[in-house]
C-alpha positions as CSV (number, residue, x, y, z in Angstrom):
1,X,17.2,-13.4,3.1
2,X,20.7,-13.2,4.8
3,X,23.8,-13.6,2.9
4,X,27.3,-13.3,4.5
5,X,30.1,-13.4,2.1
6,X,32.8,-14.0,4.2
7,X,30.8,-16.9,6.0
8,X,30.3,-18.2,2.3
9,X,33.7,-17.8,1.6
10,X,34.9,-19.7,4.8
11,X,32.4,-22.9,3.5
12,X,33.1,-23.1,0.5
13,X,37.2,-23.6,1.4
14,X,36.0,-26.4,3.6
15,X,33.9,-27.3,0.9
16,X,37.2,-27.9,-1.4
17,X,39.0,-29.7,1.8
18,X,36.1,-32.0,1.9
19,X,35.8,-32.9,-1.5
20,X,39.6,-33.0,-2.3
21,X,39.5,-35.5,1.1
22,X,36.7,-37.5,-0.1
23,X,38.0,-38.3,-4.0
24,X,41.6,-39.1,-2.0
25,X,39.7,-41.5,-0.4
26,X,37.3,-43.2,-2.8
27,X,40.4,-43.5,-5.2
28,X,42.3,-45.8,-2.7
29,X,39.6,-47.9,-2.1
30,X,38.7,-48.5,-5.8
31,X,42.3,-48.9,-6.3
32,X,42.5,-51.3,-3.6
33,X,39.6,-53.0,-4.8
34,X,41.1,-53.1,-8.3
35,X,44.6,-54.9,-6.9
36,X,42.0,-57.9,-5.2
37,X,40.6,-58.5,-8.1
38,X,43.7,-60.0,-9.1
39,X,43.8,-62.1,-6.2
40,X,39.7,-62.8,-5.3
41,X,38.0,-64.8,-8.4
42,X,34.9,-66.9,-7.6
43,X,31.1,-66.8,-8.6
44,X,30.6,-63.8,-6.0
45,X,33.7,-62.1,-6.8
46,X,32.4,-60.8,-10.2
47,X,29.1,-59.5,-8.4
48,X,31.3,-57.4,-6.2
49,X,33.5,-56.2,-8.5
50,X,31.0,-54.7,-10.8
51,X,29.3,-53.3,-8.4
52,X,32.3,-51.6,-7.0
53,X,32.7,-50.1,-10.5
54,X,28.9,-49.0,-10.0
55,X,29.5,-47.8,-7.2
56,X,32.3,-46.2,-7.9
57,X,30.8,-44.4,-11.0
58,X,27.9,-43.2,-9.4
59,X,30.2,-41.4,-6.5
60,X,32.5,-40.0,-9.3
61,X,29.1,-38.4,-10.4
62,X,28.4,-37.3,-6.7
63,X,31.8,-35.5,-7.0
64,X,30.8,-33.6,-10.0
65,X,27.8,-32.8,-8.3
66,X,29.1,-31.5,-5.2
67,X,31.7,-29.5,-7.5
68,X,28.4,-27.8,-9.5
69,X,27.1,-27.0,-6.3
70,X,30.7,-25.1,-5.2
71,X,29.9,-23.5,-8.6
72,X,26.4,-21.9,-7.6
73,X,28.1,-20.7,-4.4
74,X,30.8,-19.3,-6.2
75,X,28.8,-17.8,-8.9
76,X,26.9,-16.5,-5.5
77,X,29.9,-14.4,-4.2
78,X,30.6,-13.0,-7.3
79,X,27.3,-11.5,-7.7
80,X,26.5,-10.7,-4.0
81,X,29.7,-8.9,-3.3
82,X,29.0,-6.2,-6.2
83,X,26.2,-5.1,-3.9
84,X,28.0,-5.8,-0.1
85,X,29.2,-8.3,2.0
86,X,26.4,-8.9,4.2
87,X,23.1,-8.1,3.0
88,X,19.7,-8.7,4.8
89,X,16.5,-7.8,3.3
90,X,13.1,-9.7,2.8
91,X,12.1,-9.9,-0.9
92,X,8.5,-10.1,0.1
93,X,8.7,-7.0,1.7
94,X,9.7,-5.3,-1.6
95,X,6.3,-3.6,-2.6
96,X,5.9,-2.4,1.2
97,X,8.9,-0.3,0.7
98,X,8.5,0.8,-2.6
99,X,4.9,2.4,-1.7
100,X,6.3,3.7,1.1
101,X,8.9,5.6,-1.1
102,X,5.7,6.8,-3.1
103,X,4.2,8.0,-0.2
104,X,6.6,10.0,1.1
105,X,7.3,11.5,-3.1
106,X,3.7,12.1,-3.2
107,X,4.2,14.0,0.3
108,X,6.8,16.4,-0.8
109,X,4.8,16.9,-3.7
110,X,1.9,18.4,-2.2
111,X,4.2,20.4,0.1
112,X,5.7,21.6,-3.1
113,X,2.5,22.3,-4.2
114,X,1.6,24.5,-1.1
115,X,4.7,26.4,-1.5
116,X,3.9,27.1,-5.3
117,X,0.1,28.6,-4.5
118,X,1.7,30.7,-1.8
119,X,1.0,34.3,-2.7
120,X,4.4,35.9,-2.4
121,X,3.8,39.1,-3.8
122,X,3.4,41.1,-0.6
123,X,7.2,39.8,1.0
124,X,10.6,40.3,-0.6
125,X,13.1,38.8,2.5
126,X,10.8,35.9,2.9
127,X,10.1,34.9,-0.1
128,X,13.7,34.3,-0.8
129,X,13.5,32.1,2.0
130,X,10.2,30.6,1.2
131,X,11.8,29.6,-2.6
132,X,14.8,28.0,-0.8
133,X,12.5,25.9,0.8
134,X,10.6,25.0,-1.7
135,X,13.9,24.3,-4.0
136,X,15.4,22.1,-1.2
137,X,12.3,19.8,-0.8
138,X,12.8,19.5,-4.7
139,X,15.8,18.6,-4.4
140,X,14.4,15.9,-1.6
141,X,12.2,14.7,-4.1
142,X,14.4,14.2,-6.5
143,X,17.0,12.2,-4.7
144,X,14.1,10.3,-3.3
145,X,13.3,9.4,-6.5
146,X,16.7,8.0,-7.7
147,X,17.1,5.8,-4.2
148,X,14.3,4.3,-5.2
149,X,15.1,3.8,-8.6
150,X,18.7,2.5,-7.3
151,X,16.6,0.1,-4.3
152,X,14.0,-1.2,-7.5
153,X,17.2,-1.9,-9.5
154,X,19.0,-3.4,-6.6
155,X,16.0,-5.7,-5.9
156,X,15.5,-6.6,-9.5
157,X,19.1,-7.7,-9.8
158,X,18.6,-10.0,-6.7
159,X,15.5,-11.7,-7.9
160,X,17.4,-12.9,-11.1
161,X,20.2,-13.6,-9.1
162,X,17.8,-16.1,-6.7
163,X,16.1,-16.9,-10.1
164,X,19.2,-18.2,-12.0
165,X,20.9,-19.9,-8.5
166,X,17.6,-21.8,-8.4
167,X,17.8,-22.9,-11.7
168,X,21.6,-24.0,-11.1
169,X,20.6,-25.9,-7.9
170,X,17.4,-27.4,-9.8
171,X,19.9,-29.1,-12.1
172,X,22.1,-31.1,-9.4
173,X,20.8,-34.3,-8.2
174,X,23.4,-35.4,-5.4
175,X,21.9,-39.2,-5.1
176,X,21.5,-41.1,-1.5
177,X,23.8,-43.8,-1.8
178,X,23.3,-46.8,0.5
179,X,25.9,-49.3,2.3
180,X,26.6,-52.2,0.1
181,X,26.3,-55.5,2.8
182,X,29.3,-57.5,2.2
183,X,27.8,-60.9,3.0
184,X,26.0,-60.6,-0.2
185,X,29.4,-61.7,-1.8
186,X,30.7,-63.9,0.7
């Protein structure tokens, strides 16, 4: 997974362009097509007309699909960006890392251990030294413990983040439309 805010940011203004260009356009031409109808009235003439108005309804719901689908990017900067503006990471490779985070707590742990069977009784200077030691891998451990914490938390909040933009995307149905052939009506 790769996600670049400011690229997203970038598409989704030519996004707006795009759609903003693209209603412009299909309003002129229904409009056009309205101001013939005045003028063209046959036996094909009706057949065209309503099926410019079917046509012309299933691109308005196009529109509103497209728009949905600036939504989910949308709703995907907002959530993104409260963890970075580019992020990389492969979700697959979450229980890799999160063992190896156990490893290396289990690690210190025995180290810790070592230092707690040491017999100390026989030193004074050193065994300051030696209690240090043993206090500072604690101290590893513990903020080992609370990046990992922080990563399983991170990686939790992107699954529902991928969970809930693929039940936004699930719901849009952006439909093929095909070229109407104008010597059906002629």
């Amino acid at each position: 997974m790769k996600i670049n805010i400011m690229i997203i940011k970038s598409e989704i203004l030519k996004l707006n362009t795009l759609i903003d260009e693209y209603e412009n356009n299909y309003l002129n031409l229904y409009n056009e097509i309205k101001k013939a109808s005045s003028y063209w009235q046959d036996g094909n003439s009706i057949n065209f007309f309503n099926d410019a108005d079917y046509y012309k309804l299933k691109i308005q719901l196009n529109v509103e699909e497209i728009k949905q689908l600036k939504e989910v990017y949308n709703y995907l900067i907002n959530k993104y960006s409260q963890i970075g503006n580019k992020i990389t990471f492969n979700l697959n490779s979450r229980t890799y890392l999160i063992n190896s985070f156990n490893s290396y707590i289990n690690q210190i742990d025995e180290i810790i251990k070592l230092y707690n069977n040491l017999d100390l009784s026989f030193c004074s200077y050193e065994r300051q030294k030696l209690i240090n030691q043993r206090n500072q891998f604690k101290s590893i451990k513990n903020s080992l413990i609370k990046i990992k914490k922080n990563i399983i938390n991170k990686l939790e909040y992107i699954e529902e983040i991928e969970k809930e933009i693929n039940l936004k995307l699930s719901k849009i149905s952006i439909e093929l439309l095909k070229e109407n052939n104008v010597s059906n009506y002629i």
